[in-house]
PDB file of N, CA, C and O in Angstrom, chain B, residues numbered from 101:
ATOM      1  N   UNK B 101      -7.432   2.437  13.095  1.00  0.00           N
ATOM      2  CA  UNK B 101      -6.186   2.038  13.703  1.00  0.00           C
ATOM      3  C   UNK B 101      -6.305   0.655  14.350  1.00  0.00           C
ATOM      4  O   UNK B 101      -5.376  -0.151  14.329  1.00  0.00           O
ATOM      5  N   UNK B 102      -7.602   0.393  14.980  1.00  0.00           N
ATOM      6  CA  UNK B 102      -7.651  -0.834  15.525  1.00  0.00           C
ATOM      7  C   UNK B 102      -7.531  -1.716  14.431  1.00  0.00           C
ATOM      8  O   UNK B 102      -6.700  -2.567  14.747  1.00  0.00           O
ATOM      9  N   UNK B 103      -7.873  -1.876  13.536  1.00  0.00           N
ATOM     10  CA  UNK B 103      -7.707  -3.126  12.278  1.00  0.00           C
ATOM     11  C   UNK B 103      -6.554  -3.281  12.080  1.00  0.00           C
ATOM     12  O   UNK B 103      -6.020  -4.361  11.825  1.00  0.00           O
ATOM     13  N   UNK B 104      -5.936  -2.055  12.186  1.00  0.00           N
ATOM     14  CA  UNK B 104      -4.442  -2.271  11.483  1.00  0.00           C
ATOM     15  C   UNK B 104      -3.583  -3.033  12.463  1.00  0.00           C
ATOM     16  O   UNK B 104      -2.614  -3.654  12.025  1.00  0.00           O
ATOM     17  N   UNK B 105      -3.878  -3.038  13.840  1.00  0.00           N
ATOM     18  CA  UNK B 105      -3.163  -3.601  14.738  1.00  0.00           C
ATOM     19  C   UNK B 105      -3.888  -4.789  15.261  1.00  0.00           C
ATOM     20  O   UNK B 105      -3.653  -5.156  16.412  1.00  0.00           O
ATOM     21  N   UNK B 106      -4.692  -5.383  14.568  1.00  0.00           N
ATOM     22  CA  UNK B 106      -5.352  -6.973  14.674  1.00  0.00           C
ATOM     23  C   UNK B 106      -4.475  -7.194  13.436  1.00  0.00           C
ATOM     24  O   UNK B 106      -3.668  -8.113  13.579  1.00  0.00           O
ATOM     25  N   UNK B 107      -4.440  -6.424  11.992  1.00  0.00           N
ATOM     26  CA  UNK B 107      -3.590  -7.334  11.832  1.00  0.00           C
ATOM     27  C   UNK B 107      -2.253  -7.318  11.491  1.00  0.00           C
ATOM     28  O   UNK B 107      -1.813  -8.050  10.604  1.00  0.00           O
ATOM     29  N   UNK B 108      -1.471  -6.440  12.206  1.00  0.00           N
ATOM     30  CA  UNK B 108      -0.230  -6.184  12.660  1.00  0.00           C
ATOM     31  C   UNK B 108      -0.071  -7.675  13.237  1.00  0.00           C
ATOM     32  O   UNK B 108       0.650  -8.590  12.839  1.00  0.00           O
ATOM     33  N   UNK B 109      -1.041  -7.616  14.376  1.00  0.00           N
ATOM     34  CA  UNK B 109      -0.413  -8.835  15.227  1.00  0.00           C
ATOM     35  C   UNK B 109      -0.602 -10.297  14.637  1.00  0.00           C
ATOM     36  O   UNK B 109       0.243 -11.160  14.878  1.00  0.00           O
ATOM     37  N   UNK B 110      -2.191 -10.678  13.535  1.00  0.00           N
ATOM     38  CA  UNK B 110      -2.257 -11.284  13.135  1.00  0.00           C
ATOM     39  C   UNK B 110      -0.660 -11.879  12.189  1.00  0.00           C
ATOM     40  O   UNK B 110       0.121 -12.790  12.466  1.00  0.00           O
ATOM     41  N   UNK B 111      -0.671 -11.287  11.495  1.00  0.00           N
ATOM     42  CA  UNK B 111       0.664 -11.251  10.695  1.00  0.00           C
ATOM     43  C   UNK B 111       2.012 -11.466  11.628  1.00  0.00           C
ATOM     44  O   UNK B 111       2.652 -12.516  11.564  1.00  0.00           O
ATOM     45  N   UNK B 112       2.329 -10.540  12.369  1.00  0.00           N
ATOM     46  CA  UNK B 112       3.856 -10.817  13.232  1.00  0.00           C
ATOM     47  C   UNK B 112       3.554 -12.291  14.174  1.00  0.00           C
ATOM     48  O   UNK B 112       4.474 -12.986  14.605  1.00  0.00           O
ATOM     49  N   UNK B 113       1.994 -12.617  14.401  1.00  0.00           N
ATOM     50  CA  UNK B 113       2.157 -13.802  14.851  1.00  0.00           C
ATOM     51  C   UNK B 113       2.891 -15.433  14.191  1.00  0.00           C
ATOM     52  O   UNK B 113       3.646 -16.337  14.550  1.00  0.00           O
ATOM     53  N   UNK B 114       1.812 -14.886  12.679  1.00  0.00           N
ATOM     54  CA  UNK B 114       2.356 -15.954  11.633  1.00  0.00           C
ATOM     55  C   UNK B 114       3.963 -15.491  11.289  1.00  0.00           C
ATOM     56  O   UNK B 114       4.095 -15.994  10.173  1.00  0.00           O
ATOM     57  N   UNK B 115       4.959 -14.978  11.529  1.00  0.00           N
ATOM     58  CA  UNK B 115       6.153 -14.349  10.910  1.00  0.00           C
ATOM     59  C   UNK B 115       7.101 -14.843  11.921  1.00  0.00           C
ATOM     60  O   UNK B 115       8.177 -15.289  11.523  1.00  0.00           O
ATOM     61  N   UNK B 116       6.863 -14.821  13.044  1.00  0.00           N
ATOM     62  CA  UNK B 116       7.559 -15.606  14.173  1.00  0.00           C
ATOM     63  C   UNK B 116       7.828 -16.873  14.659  1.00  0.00           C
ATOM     64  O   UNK B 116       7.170 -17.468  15.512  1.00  0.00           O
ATOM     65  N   UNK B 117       8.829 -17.268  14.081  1.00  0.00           N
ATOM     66  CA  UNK B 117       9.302 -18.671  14.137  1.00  0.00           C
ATOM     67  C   UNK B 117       8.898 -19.208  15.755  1.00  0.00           C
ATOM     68  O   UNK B 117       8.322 -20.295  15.755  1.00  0.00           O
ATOM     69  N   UNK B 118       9.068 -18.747  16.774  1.00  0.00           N
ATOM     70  CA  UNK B 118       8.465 -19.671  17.802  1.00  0.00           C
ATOM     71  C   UNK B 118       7.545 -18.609  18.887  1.00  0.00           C
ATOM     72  O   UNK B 118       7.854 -17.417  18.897  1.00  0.00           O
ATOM     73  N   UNK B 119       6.712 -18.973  19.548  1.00  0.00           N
ATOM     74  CA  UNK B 119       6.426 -17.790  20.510  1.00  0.00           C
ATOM     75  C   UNK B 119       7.195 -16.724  21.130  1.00  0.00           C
ATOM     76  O   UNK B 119       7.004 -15.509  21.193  1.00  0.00           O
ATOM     77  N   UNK B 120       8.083 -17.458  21.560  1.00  0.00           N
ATOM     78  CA  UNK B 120       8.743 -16.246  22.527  1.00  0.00           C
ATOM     79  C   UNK B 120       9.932 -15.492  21.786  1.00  0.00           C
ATOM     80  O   UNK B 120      10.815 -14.764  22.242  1.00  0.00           O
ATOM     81  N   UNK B 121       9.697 -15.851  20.671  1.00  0.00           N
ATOM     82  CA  UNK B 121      10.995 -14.922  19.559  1.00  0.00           C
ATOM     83  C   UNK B 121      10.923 -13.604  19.630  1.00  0.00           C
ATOM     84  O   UNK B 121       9.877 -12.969  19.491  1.00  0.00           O
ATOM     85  N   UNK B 122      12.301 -13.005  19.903  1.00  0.00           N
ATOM     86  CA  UNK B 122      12.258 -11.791  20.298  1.00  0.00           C
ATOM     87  C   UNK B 122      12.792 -11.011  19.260  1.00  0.00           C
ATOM     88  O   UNK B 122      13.352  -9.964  19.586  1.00  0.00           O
ATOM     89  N   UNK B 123      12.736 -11.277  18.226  1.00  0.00           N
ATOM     90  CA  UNK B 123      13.663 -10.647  17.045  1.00  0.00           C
ATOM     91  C   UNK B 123      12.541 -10.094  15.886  1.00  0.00           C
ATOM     92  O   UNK B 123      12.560 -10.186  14.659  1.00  0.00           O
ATOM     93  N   UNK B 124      11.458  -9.417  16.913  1.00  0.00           N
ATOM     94  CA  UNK B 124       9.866  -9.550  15.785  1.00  0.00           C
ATOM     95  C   UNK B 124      10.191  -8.005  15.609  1.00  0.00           C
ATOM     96  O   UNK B 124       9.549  -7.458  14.712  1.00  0.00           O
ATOM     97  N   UNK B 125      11.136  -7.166  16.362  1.00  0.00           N
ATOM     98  CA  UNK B 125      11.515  -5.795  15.726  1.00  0.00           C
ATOM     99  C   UNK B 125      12.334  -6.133  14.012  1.00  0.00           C
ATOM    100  O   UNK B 125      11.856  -5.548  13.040  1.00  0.00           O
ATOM    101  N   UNK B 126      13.266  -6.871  13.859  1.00  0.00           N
ATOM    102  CA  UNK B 126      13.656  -6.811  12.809  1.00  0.00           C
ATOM    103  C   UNK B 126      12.488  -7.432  11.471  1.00  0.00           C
ATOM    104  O   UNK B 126      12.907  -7.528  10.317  1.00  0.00           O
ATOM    105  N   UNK B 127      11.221  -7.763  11.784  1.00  0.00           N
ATOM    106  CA  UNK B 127      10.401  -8.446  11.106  1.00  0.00           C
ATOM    107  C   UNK B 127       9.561  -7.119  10.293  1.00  0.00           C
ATOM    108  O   UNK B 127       9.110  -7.096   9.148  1.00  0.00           O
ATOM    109  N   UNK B 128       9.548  -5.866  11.545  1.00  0.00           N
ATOM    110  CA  UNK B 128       8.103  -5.113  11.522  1.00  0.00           C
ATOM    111  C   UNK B 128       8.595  -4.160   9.912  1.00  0.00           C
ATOM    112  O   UNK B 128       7.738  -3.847   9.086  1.00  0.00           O
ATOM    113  N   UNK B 129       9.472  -3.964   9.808  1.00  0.00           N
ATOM    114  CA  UNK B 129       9.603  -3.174   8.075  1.00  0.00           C
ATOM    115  C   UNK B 129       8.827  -4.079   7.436  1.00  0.00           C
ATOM    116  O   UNK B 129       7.670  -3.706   7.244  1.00  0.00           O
ATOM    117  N   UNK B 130       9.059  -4.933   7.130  1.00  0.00           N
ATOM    118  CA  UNK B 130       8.326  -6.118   6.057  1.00  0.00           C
ATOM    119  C   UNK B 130       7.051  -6.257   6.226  1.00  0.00           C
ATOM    120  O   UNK B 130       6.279  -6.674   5.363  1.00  0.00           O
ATOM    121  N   UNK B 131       6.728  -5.886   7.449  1.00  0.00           N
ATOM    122  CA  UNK B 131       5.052  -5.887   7.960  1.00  0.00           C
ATOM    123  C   UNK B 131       4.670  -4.531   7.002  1.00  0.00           C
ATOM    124  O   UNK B 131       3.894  -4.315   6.071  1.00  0.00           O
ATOM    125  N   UNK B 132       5.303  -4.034   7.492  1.00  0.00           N
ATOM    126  CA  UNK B 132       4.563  -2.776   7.282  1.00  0.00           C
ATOM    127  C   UNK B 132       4.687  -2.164   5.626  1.00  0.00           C
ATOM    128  O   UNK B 132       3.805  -1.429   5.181  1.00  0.00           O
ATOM    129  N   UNK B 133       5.756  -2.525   4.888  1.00  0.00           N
ATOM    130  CA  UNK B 133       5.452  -2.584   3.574  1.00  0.00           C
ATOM    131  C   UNK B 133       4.602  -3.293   2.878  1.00  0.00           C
ATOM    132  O   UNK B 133       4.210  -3.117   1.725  1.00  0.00           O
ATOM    133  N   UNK B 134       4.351  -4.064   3.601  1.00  0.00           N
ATOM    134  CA  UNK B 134       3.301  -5.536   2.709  1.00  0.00           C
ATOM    135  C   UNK B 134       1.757  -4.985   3.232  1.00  0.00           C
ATOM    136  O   UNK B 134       0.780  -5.126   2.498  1.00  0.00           O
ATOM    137  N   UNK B 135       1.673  -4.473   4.307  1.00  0.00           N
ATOM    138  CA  UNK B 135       0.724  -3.469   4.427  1.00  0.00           C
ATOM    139  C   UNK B 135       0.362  -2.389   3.321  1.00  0.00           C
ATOM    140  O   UNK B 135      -0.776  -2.289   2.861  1.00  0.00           O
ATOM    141  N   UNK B 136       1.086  -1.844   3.059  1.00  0.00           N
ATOM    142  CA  UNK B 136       1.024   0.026   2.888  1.00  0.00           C
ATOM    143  C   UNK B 136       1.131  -0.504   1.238  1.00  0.00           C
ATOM    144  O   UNK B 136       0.923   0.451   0.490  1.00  0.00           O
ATOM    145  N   UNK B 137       1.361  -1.585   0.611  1.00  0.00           N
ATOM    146  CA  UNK B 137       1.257  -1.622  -0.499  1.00  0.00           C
ATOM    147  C   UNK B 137       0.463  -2.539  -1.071  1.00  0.00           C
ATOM    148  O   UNK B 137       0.418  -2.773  -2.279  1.00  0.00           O
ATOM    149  N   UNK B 138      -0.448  -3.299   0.148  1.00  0.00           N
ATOM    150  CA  UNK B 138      -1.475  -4.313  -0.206  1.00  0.00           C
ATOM    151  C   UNK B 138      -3.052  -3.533  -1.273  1.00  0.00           C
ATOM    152  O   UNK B 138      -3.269  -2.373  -1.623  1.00  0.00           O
ATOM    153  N   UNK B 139      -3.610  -4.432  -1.424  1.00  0.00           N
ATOM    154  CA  UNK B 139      -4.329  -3.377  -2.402  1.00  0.00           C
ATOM    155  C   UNK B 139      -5.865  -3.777  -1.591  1.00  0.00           C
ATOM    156  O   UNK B 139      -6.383  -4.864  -1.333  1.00  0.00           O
ATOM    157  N   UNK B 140      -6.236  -2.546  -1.374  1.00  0.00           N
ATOM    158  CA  UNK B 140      -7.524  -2.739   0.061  1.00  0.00           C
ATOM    159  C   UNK B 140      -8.497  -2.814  -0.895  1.00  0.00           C
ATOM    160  O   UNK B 140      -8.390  -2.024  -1.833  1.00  0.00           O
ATOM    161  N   UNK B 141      -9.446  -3.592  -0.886  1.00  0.00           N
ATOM    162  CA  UNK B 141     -11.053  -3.972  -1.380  1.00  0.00           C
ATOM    163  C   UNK B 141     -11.593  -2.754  -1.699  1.00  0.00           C
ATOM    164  O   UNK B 141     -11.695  -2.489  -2.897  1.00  0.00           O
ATOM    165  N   UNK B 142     -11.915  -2.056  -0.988  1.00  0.00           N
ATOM    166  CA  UNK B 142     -13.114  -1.241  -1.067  1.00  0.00           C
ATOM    167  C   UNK B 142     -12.883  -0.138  -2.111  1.00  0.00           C
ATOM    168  O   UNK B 142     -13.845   0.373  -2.686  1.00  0.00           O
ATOM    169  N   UNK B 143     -11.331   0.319  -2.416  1.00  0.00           N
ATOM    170  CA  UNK B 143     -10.726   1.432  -3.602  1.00  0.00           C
ATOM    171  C   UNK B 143     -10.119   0.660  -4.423  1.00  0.00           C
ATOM    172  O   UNK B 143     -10.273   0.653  -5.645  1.00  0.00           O
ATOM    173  N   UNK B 144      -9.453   0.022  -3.833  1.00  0.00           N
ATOM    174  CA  UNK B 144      -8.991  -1.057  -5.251  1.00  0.00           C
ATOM    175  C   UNK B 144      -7.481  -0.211  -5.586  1.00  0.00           C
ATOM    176  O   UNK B 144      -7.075  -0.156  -6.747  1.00  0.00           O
ATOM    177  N   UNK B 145      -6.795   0.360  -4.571  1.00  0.00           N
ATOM    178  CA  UNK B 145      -6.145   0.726  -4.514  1.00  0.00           C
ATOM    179  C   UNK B 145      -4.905   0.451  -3.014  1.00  0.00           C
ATOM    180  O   UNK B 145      -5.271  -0.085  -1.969  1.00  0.00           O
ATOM    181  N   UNK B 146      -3.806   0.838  -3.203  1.00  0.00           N
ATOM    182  CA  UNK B 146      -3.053   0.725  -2.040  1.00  0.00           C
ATOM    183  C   UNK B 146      -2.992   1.751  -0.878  1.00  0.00           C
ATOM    184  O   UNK B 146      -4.125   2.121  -0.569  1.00  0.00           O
ATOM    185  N   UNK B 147      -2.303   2.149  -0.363  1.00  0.00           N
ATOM    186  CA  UNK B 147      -2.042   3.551   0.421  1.00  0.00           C
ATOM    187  C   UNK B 147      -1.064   3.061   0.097  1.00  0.00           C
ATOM    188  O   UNK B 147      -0.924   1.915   0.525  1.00  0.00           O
ATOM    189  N   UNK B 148      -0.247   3.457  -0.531  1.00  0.00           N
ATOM    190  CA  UNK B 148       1.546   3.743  -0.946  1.00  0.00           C
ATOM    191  C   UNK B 148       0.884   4.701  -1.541  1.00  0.00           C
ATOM    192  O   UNK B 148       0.885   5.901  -1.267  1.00  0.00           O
ATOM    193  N   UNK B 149       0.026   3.852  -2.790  1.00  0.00           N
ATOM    194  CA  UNK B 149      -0.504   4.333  -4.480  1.00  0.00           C
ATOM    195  C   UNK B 149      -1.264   5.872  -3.813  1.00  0.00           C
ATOM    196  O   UNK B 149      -0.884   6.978  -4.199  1.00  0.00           O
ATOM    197  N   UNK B 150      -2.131   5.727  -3.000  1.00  0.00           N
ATOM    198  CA  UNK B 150      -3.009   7.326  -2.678  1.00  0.00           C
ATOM    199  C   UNK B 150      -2.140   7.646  -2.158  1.00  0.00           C
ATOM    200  O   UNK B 150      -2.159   8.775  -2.647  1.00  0.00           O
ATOM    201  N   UNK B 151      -0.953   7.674  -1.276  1.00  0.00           N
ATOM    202  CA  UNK B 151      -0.096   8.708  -0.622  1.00  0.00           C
ATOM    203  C   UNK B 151       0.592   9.473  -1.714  1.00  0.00           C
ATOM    204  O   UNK B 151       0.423  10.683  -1.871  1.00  0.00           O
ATOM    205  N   UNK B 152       1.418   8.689  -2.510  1.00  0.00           N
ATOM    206  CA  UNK B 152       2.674   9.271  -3.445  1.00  0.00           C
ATOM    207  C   UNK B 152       1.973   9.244  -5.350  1.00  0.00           C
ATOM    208  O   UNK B 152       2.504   9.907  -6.241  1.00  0.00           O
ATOM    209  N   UNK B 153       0.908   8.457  -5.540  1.00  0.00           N
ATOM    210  CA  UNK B 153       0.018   8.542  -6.810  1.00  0.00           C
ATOM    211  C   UNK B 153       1.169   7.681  -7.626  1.00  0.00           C
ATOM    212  O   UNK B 153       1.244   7.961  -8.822  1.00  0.00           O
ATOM    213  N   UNK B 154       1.867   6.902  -7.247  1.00  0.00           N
ATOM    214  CA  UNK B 154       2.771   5.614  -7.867  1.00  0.00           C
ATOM    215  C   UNK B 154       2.632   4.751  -7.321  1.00  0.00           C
ATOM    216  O   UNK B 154       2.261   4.689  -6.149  1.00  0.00           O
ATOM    217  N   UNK B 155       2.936   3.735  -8.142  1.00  0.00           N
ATOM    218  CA  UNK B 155       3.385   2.061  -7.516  1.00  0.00           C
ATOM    219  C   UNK B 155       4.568   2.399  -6.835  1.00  0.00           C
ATOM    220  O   UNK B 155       5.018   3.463  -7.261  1.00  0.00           O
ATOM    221  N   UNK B 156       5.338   1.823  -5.808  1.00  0.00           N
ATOM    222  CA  UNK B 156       5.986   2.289  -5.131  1.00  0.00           C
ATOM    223  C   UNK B 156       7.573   1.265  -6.373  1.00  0.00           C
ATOM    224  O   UNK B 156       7.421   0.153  -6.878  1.00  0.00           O
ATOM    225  N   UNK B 157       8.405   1.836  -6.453  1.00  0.00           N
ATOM    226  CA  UNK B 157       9.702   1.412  -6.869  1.00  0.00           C
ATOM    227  C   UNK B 157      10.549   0.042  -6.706  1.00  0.00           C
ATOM    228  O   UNK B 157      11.768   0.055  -6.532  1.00  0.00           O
ATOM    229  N   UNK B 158       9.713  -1.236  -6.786  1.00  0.00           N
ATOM    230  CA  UNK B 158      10.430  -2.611  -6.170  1.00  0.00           C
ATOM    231  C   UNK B 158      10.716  -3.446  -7.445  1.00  0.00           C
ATOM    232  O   UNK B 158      10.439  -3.061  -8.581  1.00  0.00           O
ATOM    233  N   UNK B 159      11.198  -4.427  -7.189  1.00  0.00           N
ATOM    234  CA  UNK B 159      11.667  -5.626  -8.844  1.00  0.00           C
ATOM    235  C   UNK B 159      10.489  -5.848  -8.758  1.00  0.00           C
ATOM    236  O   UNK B 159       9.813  -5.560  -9.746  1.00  0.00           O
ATOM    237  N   UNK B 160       9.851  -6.396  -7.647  1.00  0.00           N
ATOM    238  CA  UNK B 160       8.891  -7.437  -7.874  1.00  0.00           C
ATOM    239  C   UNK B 160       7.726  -6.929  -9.477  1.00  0.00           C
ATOM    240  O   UNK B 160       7.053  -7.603 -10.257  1.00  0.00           O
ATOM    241  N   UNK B 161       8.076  -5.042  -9.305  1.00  0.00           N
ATOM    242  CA  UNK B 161       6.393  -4.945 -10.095  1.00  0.00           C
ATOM    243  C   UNK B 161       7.522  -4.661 -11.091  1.00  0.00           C
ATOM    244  O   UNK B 161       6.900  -3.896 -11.828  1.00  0.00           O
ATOM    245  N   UNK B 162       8.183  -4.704 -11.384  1.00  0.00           N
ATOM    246  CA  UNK B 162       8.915  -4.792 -12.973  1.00  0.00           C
ATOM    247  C   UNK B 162       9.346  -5.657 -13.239  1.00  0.00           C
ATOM    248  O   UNK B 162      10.390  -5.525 -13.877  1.00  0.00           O
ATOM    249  N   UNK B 163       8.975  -6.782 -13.018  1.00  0.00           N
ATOM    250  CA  UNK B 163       8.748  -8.084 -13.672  1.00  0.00           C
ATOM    251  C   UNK B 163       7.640  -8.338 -15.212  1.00  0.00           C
ATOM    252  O   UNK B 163       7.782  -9.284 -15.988  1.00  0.00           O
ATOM    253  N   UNK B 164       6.690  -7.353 -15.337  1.00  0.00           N
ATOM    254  CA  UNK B 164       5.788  -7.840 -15.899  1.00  0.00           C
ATOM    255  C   UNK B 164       4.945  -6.447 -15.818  1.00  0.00           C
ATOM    256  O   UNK B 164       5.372  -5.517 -15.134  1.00  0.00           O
ATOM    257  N   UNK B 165       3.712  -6.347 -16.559  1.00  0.00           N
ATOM    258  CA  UNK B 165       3.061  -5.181 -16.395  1.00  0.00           C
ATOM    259  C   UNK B 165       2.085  -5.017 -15.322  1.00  0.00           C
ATOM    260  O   UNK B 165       0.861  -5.119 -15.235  1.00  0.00           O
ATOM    261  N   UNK B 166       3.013  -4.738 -14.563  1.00  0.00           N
ATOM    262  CA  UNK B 166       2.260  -4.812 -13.467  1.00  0.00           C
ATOM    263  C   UNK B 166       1.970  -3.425 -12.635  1.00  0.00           C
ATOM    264  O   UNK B 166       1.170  -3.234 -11.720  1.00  0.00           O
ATOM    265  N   UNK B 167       3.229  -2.196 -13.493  1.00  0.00           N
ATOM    266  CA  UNK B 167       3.245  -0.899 -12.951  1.00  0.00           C
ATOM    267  C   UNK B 167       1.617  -0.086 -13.246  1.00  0.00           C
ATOM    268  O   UNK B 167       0.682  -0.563 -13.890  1.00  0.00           O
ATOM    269  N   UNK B 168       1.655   0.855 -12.758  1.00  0.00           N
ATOM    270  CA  UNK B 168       0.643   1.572 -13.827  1.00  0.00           C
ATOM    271  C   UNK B 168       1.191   2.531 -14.692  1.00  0.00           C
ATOM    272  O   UNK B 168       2.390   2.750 -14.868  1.00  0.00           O
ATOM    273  N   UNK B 169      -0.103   3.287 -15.408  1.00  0.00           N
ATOM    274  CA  UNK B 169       0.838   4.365 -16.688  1.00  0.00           C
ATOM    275  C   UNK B 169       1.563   5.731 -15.531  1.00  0.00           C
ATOM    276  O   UNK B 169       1.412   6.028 -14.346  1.00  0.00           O
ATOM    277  N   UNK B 170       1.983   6.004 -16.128  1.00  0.00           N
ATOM    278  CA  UNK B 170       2.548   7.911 -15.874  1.00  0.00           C
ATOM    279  C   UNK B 170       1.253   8.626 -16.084  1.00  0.00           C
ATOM    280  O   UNK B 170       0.399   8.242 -16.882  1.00  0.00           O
ATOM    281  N   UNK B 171       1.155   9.631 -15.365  1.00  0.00           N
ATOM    282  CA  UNK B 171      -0.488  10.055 -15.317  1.00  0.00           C
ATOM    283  C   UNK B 171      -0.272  11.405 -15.198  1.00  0.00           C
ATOM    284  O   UNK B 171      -1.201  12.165 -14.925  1.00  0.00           O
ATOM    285  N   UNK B 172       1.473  11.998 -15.470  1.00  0.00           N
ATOM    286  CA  UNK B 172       1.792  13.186 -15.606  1.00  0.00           C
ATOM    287  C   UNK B 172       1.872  14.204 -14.108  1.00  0.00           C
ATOM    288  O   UNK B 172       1.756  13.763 -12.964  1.00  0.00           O
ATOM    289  N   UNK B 173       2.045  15.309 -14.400  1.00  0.00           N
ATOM    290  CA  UNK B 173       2.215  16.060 -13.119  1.00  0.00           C
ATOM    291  C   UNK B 173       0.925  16.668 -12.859  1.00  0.00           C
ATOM    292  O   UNK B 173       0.865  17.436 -11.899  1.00  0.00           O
ATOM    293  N   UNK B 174       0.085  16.499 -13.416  1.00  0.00           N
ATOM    294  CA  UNK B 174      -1.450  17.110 -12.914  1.00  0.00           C
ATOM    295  C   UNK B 174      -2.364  16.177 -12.855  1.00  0.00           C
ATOM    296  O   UNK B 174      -3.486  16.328 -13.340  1.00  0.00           O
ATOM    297  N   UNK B 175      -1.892  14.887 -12.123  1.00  0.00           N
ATOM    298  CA  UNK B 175      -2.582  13.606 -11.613  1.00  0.00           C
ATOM    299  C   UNK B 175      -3.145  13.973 -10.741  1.00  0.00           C
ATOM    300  O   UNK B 175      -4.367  13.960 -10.894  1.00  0.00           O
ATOM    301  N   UNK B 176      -2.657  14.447  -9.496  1.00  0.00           N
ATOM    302  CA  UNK B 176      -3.156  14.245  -8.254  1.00  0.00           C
ATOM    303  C   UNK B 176      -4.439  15.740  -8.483  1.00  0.00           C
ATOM    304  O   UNK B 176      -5.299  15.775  -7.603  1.00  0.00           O
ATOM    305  N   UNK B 177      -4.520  16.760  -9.488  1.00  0.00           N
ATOM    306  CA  UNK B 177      -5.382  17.760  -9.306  1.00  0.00           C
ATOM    307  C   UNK B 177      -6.117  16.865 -10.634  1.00  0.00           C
ATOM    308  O   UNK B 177      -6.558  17.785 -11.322  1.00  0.00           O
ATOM    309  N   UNK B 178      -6.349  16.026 -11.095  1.00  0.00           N
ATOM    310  CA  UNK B 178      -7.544  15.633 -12.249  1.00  0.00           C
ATOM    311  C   UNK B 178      -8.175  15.239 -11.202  1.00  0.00           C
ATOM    312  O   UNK B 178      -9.223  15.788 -10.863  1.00  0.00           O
ATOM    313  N   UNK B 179      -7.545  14.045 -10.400  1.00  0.00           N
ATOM    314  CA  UNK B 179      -8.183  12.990  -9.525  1.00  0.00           C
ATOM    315  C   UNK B 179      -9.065  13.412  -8.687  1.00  0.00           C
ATOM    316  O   UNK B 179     -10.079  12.789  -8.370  1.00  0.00           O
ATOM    317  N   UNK B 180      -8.723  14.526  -8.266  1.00  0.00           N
ATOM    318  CA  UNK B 180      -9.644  15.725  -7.502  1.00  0.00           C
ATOM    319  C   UNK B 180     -10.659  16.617  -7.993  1.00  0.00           C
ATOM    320  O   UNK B 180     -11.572  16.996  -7.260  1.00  0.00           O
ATOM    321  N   UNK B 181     -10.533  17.029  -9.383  1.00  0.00           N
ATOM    322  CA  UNK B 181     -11.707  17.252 -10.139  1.00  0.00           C
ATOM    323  C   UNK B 181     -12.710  16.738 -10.512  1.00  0.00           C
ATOM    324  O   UNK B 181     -12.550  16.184 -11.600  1.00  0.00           O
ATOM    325  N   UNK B 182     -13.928  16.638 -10.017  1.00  0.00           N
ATOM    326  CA  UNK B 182     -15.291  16.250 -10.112  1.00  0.00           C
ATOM    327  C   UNK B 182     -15.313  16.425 -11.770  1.00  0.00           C
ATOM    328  O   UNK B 182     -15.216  17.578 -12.188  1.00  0.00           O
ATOM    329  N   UNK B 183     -15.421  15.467 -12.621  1.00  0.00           N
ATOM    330  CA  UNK B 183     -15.561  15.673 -13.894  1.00  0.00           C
ATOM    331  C   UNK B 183     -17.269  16.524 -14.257  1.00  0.00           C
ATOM    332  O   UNK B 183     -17.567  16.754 -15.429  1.00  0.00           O
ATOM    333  N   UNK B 184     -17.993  16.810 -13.392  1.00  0.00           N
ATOM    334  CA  UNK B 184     -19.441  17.442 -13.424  1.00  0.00           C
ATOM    335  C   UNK B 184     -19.027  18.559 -13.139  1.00  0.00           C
ATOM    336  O   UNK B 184     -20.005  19.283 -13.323  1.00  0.00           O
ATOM    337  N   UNK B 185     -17.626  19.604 -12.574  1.00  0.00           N
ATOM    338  CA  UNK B 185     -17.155  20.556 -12.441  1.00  0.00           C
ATOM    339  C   UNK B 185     -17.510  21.691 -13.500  1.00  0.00           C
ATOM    340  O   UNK B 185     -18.289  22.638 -13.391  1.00  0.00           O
ATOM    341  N   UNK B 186     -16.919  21.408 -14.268  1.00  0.00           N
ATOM    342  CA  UNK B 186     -16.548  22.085 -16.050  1.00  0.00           C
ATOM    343  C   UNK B 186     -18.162  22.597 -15.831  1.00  0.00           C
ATOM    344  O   UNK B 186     -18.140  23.820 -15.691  1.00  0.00           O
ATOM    345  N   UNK B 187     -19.497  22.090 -15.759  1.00  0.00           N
ATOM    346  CA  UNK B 187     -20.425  21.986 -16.122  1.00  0.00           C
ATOM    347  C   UNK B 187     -21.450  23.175 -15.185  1.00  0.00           C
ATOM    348  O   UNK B 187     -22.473  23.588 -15.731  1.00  0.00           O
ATOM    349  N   UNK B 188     -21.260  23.428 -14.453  1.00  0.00           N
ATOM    350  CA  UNK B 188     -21.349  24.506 -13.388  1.00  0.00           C
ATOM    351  C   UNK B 188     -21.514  26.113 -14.128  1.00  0.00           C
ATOM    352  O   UNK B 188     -21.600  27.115 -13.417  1.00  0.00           O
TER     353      UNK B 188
END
């Protein structure tokens, strides 16, 4: 939680036209989507993508192939299966 709010603030700092701008409530949606759909290093994935197992629904990613495939309704229980399972 602490990272997220270094860079919560990092970010709403750069987003705020002057210091004492008080209009950084109407800013924080945009924070927080550009968050939750950034794609973190270490999974190579988003938290939108691990919460809901989609790209989340915007133009920007249907521009180009940028979605991923359909992975069907027994995505989220493959993803969870240890493929060394079966083998047991």
């Amino acid at each position: 939680m602490d990272s997220f709010n270094r860079e919560l603030i990092k970010i709403m700092t750069t987003m705020l036209d002057e210091p004492n701008d008080t209009e950084w409530e109407a800013k924080l949606p945009t924070v927080i989507l550009a968050d939750n759909t950034a794609v973190h290093k270490a999974l190579n994935l988003s938290s939108f993508f691990l919460t809901y197992l989609r790209d989340p629904a915007m133009p920007i990613f249907q521009l180009g192939e940028m979605g991923r495939p359909f992975y069907g309704e027994d995505c989220a229980a493959d993803a969870l299966t240890s493929p060394d399972e079966g083998s047991l």
